[in-house]
ZAMARGU-4260 file (C-alpha; in steps of 0.2 Angstrom, whole numbers, plus 5000, padded with zeros to 4 digits):
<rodrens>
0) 5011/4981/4881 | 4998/4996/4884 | 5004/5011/4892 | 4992/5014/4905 | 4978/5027/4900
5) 4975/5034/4920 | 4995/5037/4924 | 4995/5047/4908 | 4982/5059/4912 | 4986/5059/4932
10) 5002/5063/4929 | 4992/5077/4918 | 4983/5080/4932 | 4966/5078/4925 | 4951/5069/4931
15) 4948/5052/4929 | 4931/5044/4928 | 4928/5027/4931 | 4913/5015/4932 | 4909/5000/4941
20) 4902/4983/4933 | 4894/4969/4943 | 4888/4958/4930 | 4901/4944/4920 | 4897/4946/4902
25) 4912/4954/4892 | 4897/4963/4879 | 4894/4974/4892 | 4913/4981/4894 | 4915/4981/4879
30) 4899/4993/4878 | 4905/5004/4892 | 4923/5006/4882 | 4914/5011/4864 | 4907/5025/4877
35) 4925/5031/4881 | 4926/5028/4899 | 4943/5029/4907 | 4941/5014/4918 | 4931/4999/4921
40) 4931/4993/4940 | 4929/4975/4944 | 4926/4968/4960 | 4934/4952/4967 | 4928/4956/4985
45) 4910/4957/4985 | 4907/4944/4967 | 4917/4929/4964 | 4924/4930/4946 | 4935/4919/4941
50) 4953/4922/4934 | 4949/4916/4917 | 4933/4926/4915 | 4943/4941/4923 | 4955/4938/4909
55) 4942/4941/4897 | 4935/4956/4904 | 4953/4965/4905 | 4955/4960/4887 | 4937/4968/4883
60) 4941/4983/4889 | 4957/4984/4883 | 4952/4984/4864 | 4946/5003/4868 | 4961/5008/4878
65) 4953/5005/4896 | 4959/5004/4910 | 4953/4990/4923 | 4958/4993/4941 | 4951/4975/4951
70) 4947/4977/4970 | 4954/4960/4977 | 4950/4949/4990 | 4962/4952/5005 | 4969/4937/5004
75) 4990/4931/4999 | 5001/4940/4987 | 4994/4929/4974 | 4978/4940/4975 | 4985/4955/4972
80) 4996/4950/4957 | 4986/4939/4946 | 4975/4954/4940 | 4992/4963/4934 | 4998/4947/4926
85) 4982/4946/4919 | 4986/4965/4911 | 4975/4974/4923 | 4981/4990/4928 | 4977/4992/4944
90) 4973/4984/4958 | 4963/4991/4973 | 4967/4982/4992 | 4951/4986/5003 | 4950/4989/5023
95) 4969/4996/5023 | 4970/4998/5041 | 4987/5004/5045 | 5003/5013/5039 | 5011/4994/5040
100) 4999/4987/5030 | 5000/5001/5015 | 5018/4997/5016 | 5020/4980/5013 | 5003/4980/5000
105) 5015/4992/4992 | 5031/4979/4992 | 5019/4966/4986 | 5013/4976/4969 | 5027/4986/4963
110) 5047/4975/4956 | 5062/4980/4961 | 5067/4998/4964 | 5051/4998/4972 | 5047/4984/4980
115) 5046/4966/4978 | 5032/4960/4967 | 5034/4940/4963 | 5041/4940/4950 | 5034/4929/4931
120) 5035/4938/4912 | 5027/4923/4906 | 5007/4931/4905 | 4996/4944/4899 | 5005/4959/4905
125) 5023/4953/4902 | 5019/4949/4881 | 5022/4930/4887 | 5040/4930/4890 | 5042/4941/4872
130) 5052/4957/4878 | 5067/4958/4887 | 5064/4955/4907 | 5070/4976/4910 | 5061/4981/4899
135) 5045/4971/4905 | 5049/4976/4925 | 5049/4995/4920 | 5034/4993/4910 | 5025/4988/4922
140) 5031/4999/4935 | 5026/5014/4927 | 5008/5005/4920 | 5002/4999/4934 | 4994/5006/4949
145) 4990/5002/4967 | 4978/5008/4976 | 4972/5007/4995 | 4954/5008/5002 | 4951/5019/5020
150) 4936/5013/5023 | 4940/5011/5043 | 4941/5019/5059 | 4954/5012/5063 | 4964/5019/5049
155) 4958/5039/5052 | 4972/5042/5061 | 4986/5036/5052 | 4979/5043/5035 | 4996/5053/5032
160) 5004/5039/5034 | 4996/5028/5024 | 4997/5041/5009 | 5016/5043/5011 | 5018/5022/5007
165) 5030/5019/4996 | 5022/5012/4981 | 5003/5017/4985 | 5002/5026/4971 | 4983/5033/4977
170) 4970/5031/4992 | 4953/5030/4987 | 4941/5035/5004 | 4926/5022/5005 | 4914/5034/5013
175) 4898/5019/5015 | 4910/5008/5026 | 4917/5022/5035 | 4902/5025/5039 | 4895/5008/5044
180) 4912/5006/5055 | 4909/5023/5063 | 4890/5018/5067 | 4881/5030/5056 | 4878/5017/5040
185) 4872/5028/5027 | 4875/5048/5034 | 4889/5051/5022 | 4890/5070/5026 | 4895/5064/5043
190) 4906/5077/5049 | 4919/5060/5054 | 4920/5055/5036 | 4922/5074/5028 | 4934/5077/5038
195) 4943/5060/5032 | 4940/5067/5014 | 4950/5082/5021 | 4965/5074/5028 | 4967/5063/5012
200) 4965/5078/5003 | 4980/5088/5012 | 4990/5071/5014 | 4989/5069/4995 | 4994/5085/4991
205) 5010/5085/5003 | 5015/5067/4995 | 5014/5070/4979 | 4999/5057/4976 | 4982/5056/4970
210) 4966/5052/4980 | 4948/5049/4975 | 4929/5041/4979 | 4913/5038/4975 | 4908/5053/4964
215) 4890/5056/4957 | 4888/5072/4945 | 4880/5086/4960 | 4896/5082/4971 | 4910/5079/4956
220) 4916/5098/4958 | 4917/5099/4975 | 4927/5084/4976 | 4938/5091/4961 | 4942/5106/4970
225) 4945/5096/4983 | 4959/5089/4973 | 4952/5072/4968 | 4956/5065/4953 | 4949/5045/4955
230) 4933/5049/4953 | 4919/5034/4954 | 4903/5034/4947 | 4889/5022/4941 | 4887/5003/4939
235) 4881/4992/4926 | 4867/4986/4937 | 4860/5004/4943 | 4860/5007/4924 | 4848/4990/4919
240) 4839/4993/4935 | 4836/5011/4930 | 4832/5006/4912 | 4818/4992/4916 | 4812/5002/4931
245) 4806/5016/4918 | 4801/5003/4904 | 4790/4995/4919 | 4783/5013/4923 | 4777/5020/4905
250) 4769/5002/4901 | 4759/5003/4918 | 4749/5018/4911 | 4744/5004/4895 | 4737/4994/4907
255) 4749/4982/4911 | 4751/4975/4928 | 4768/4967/4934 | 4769/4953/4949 | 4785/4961/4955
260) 4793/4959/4973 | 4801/4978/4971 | 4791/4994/4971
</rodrens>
């Protein structure tokens, strides 16, 4: 059973870097972990990836010593423990809302003292039923992470809250649905949403948790300072878009012309 790269260096408190894949096709985790990135993100909310290609992709990355954290669908408990029985790391629960519902997302991910995570040693992150049942429920206890999403208006005012949930082990602000809920899709500077990143920030640091969000280089300091150590950045598909994009550029000067629906 691995011991989780990310609890290590957060309880270290040192930055985490983590990057985002869209596509299905193990080569390319297994690219991004010969690069040494901390964590891989998969999403289950906005792609439909099966469990058994997700299984894949957890294995993939981690050969290198990855971490995978796997947004879920909101959905049953199920959705939120297959990707740890899997041997995800983490999971991350979008559109946490409430106080009540980072509580019971807590109960639903961590075992006993914790919480009360349904319990089967039988898979991935259990060594299929091959240590002793303790042993396994502490493991994983102290591997595993859970993280919640405010990305709401409706949560803005119960951030402390919401940070101080027994077994939320980080909140991680998503600034581009805040700002869609709040009206102002895109202006991520609105003075709403840095004042979010504040109260997170405070909260974090009075709880004794970690926080983070989307990160690109230019910002990454500020948000360090800020006390972020999650930190978000990139996705497989910018990458090959970015790639291509410059590829179709240079050979444009050649001559060659391209019957392309995007500029």
């Amino acid at each position: 059973m691995r011991i989780s790269k990310i609890r290590r260096k957060l309880a270290e408190n040192q930055p985490i870097l983590c990057t985002k894949m869209n596509t299905l096709d193990p080569v390319v985790a297994d690219l991004i972990g010969w690069l040494g990135f901390d964590c891989l993100w998969l999403c289950n909310e906005h792609t439909g990836i099966d469990w058994d290609r997700m299984g894949h992709l957890v294995k993939a990355a981690s050969y290198h010593n990855m971490d995978t954290v796997i947004r879920v669908a909101k959905g049953a408990y199920t959705d939120f423990i297959r990707p740890l029985e899997l041997g995800a790391t983490g999971v991350m629960v979008p559109h946490c809302m409430s106080a009540e519902e980072a509580r019971e997302v807590g109960r639903m991910t961590k075992f006993q003292p914790q919480g009360r995570r349904a319990l089967d040693s039988g898979n991935a992150d259990g060594a299929y039923c091959m240590v002793p049942l303790a042993k396994y429920l502490e493991h994983a206890n102290a591997n595993t992470f859970t993280i919640v999403q405010i990305e709401d208006p409706e949560a803005l005012d119960q951030v402390e809250e919401i940070v101080a949930a027994p077994g939320v082990d980080l909140v991680f602000v998503g600034p581009a649905d805040l700002s869609h809920g709040l009206g102002v899709p895109g202006q991520m500077r609105d003075p709403r949403i840095v004042k979010c990143l504040e109260d997170v920030a405070a909260a974090c640091k009075k709880h004794g948790k970690h926080w983070g969000t989307p990160s690109s280089p230019e910002n990454a300091p500020r948000l360090l300072e800020m006390g972020a150590r999650f930190l978000a950045c990139g996705a497989d598909v910018l990458g090959m878009s970015a790639y291509f994009r410059d590829i179709r550029s240079k050979f444009e000067g050649f001559g060659c012309t391209f019957e392309n629906r995007l500029p």
